[in-house]
N, C-alpha and C positions, 0 to 999 in steps of 0.2 A: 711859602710852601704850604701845602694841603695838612701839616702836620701842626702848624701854628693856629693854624683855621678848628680845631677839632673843639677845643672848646665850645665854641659860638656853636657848631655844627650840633653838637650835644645838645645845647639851651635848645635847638631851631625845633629840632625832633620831639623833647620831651614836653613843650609849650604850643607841636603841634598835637599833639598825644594828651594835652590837658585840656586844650579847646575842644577836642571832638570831645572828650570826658564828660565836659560841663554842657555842650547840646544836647548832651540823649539826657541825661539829669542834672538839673540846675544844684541839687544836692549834694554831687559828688566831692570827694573828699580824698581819695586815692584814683590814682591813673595806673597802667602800667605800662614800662618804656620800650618805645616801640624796636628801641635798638640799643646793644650795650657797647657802653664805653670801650672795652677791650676788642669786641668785634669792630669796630670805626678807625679803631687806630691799625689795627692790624692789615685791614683794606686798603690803608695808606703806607703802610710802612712797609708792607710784603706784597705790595702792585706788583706785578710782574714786569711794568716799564713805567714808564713817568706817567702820573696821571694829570687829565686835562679834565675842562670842564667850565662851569658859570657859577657863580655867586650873586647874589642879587641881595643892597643893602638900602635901608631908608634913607633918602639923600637928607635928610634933617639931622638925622639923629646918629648916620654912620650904622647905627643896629644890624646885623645880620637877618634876612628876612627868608633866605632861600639857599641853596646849594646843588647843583648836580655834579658830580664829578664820575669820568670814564675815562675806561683803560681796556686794554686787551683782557678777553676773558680768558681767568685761567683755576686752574684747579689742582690742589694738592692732591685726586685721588687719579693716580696713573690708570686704572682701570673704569674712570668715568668713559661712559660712552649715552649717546643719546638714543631713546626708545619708547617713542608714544605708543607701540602697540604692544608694549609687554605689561601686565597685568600688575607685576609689582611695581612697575617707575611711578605708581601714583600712592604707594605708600596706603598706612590706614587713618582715615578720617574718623572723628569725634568717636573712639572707644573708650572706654573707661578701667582702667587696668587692676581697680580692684574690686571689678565684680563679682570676684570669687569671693572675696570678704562680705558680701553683702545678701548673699545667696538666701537670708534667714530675713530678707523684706517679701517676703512671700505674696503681696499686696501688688505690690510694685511687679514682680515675675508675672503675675496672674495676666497684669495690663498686656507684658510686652509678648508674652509667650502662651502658645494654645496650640502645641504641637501636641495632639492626641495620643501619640505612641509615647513621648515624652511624659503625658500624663499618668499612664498607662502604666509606666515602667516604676513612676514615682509611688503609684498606689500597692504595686506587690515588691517595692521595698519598705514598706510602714512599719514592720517588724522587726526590723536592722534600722538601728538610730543612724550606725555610721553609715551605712547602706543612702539610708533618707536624707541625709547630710549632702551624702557623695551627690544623689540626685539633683538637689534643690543646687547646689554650686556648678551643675555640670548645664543646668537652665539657662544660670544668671549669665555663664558662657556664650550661650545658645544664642538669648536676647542680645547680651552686647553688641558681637560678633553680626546678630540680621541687623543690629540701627547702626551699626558701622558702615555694613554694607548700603543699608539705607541712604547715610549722608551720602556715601563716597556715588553715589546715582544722583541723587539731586545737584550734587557738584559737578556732574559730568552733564546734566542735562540743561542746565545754568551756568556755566562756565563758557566760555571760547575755547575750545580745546584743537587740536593738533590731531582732531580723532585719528584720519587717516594713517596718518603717522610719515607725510610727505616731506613736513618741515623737519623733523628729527632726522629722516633718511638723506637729504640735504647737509644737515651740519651733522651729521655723520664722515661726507665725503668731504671734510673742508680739509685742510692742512694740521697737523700739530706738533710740536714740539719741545725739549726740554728749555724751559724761560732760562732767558740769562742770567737774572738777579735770583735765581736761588734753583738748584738742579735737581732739588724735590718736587718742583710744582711744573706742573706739562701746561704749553699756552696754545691757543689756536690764536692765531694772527689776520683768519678770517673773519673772527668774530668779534664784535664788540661787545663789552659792557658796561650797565650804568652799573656801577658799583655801590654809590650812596646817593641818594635825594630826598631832598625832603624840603619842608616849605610853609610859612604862614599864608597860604590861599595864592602863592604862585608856581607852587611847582610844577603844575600842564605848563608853563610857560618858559621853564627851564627849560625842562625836556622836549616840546618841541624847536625851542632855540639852538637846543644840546644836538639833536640827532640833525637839525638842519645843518647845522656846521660841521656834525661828522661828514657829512658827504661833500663838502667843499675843500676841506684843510688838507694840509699835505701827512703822512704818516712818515715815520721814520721809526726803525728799530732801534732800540737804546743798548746802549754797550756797556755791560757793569764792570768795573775793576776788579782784575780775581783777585789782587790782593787785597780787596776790602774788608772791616771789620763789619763783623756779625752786624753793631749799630748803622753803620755806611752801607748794606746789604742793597739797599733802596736808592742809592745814589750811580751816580752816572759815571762814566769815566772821563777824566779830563782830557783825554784825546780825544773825544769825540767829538770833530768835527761838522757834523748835521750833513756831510755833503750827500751827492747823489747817492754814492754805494749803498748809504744804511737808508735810504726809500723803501719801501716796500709799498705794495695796491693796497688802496682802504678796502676798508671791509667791505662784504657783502650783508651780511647779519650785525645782530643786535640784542641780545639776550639779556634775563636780570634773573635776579632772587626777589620776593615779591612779600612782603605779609600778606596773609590771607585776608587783610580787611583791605587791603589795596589791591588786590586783584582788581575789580571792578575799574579802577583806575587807570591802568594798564591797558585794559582790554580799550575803554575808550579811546585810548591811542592807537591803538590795530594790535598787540601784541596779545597771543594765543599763548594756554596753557603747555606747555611739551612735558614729554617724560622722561626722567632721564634715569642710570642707573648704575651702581659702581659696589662693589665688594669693599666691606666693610676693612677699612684699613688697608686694603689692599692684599690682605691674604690670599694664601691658592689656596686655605682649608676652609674658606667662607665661600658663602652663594651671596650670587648679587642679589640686590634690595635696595629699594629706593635710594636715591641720592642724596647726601644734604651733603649744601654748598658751603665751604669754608666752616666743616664741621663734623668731627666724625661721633659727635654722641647720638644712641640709639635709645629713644625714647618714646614706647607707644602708648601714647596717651591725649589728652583732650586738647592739651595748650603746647607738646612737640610731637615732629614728628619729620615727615617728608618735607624738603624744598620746594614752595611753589616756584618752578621755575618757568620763564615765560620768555616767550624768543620772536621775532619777524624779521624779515626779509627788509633791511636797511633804505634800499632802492623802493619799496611800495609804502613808503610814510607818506601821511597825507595829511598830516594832523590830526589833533584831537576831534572825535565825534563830539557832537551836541551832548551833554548830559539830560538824560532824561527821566521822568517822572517815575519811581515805583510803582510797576504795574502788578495784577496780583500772585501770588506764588503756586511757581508751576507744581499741578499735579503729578508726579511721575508714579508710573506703574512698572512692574517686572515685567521685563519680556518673556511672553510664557512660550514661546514657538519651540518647536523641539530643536531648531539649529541654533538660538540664543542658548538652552539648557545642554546643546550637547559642548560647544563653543565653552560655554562654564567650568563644567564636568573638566573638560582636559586642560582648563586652565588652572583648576585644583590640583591635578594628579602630577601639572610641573609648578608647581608652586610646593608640592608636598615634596617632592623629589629635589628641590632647591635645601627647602629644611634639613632633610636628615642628611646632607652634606656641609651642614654649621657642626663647626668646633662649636661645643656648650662650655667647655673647662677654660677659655679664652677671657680677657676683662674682655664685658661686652657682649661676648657669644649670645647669651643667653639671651640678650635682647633682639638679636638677629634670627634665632630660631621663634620667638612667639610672636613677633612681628609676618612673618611665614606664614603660620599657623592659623592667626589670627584673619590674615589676609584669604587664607586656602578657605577657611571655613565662611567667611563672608560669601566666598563665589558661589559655598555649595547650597549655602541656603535658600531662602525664596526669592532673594533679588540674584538668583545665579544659577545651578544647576535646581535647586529644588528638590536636593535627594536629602529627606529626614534623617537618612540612616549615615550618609555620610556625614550630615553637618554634626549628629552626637556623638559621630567615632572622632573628632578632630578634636570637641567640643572635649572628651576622656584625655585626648592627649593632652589640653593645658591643665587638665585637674589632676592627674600624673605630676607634670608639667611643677604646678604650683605646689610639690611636695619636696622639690631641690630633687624630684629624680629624673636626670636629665637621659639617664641610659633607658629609662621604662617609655617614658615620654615616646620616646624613638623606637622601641618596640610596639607600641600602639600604634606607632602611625607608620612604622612597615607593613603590620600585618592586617590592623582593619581598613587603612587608606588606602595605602599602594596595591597590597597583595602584591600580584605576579609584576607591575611595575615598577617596584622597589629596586633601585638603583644594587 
């Protein structure tokens, strides 16, 4: 069983995770691990049906050198649903979340920040320390918020993405329903997933061995025993005969969770970025925001955040593309067209109108609302609508925000965001 294997599976990951370490510096001395133990076992133990897959070992030595293991993909959040063209399914890229603390590098603000009215505003509060304070932290906001926005452009112009939003409208319409093995988690039976892989320099070889055979092997739905123990959750029932009845059509798709440093990987194979998007926890007092896959912490910052999540069409695999040379990095500029800044604009005022329908008093809320926030105010800046006046009125609400006032916070941003479209 895939439970016995975890060990090895663990060595494979973090000894690939030390080789790439020790390429980029022969110096290094710490790695960090690409995957946690708890998540690995969890994937195997809470699969939503038996998982299959390949193992690849040194015939010398028996060593573990490789793994791909897949299963039907499925998800603990009943309100996941797919959505490449919603503005929050891509989460916030490389923000820094305490640049309010840092507001007094004055040096540093100067590089990133040259908003003249912002300047303007700083120079006739000189007289008010807290006033100057307030300013210089409502900046470091300002800044974060445009190089967030920043990344999350250069990602979208370097990435394989789903722009259209064709392939999420597709596994939109697949099938889903409540898994057998455990009646909290909703599965699609359309769709496949590679669950875990990893590899000392064979894993393209897995994975295209792995997806080859999904479109050959037979599928069968697994039938869990209701009276199983919590530990047997994962096991099969001893009736189960394999016969015709529990067949089911193999999938048409094929979807994963991705490190950000393996996207590139990914994409080599044909698989594009998609968006996905699910209410935190599942409450009705929460707005949706980004997804994360077998994970509900809300974390916006530089090293968590949003699921890369990455999907194609099972049927158009073709193998892996050529790996090719790093060419140089692409410039990208704001689209300054009035239909890109109007397109912006209203994607702030529903991105702001998502926020102030977040419980704050909830564990969690609060990362659900500056997440929002932080998101709204990226669009409004120069990579998005490019309204100054909006991006400082969002920019007050996390300096509100960052005072544990979460009722004020929401007051600024009914009345200087929304105004008359305040929910």
């Amino acid at each position: 069983e895939w439970t016995e294997l975890l060990q090895e599976m663990m060595w494979v990951c973090n000894e690939a995770a030390r080789r790439a370490s020790v390429a980029k510096n022969p110096g290094a001395k710490f790695f960090d691990k690409p995957l946690a133990a708890d998540y690995m076992y969890d994937r195997v133990a809470l699969a939503a049906d038996e998982p299959w897959g390949m193992v690849a070992r040194d015939r010398e030595t028996n060593s573990m050198q490789g793994f791909c293991m897949l299963g039907t993909f499925a998800s603990w959040d009943k309100t996941m649903r797919w959505a490449s063209r919603d503005p929050r399914a891509w989460g916030v890229a490389d923000y820094d979340p305490n640049c309010g603390r840092q507001y007094s590098r004055r040096k540093s603000l100067k590089k990133d920040y040259s908003d003249e009215e912002a300047e303007a505003a700083a120079a006739q509060a000189a007289g008010d320390a807290r006033a100057k304070a307030d300013e210089r932290k409502l900046q470091a906001y300002v800044a974060a918020a445009n190089g967030a926005a920043k990344a999350a452009a250069e990602h979208a112009a370097t990435e394989r993405r789903d722009a259209d939003g064709s392939l999420t409208d597709e596994l939109e319409r697949t099938q889903r329903r409540k898994a057998e093995s455990d009646a909290r988690m909703t599965e699609w039976p359309d769709l496949l997933e590679v669950s875990l892989l990893g590899g000392l320099g064979c894993g393209g070889q897995l994975l295209a061995a792995s997806l080859k055979r999904a479109t050959e092997r037979t599928y069968r739905r697994t039938r869990f025993s209701a009276g199983a123990k919590d530990d047997d959750a994962g096991r099969a029932s001893d009736d189960d005969d394999g016969g015709d009845s529990n067949k089911q059509k193999p999938p048409r798709y094929v979807a994963l969770q991705a490190t950000e440093t393996a996207v590139p990987f990914y994409e080599r194979h044909g698989f594009s970025r998609v968006g996905a998007l699910a209410k935190y926890r599942d409450r009705r007092d929460m707005p949706e925001l980004a997804y994360r896959h077998w994970n509900d912490r809300i974390c916006v910052s530089q090293t968590h955040g949003a699921s890369h999540m990455m999907a194609m069409r099972l049927g158009e695999y073709a193998g892996a593309a050529p790996r090719e040379a790093p060419g140089p990095k692409i410039k990208v500029e704001p689209d300054a067209s009035d239909e890109a800044r109007a397109r912006a604009k209203a994607d702030v005022i529903k991105i702001a109108q998502s926020a102030i329908q977040c419980n704050t008093n909830v564990i969690g809320g609060s990362g659900v609302f500056r997440e929002l926030v932080v998101l709204a105010q990226g669009r409004a800046g120069p990579w998005g609508a490019a309204d100054a006046t909006l991006t400082r009125s969002l920019a007050r609400v996390l300096v509100v925000f960052k005072s544990n006032a979460c009722g004020s916070a929401k007051q600024v941003l009914r009345t200087e965001v929304l105004g008359d479209d305040a929910p």
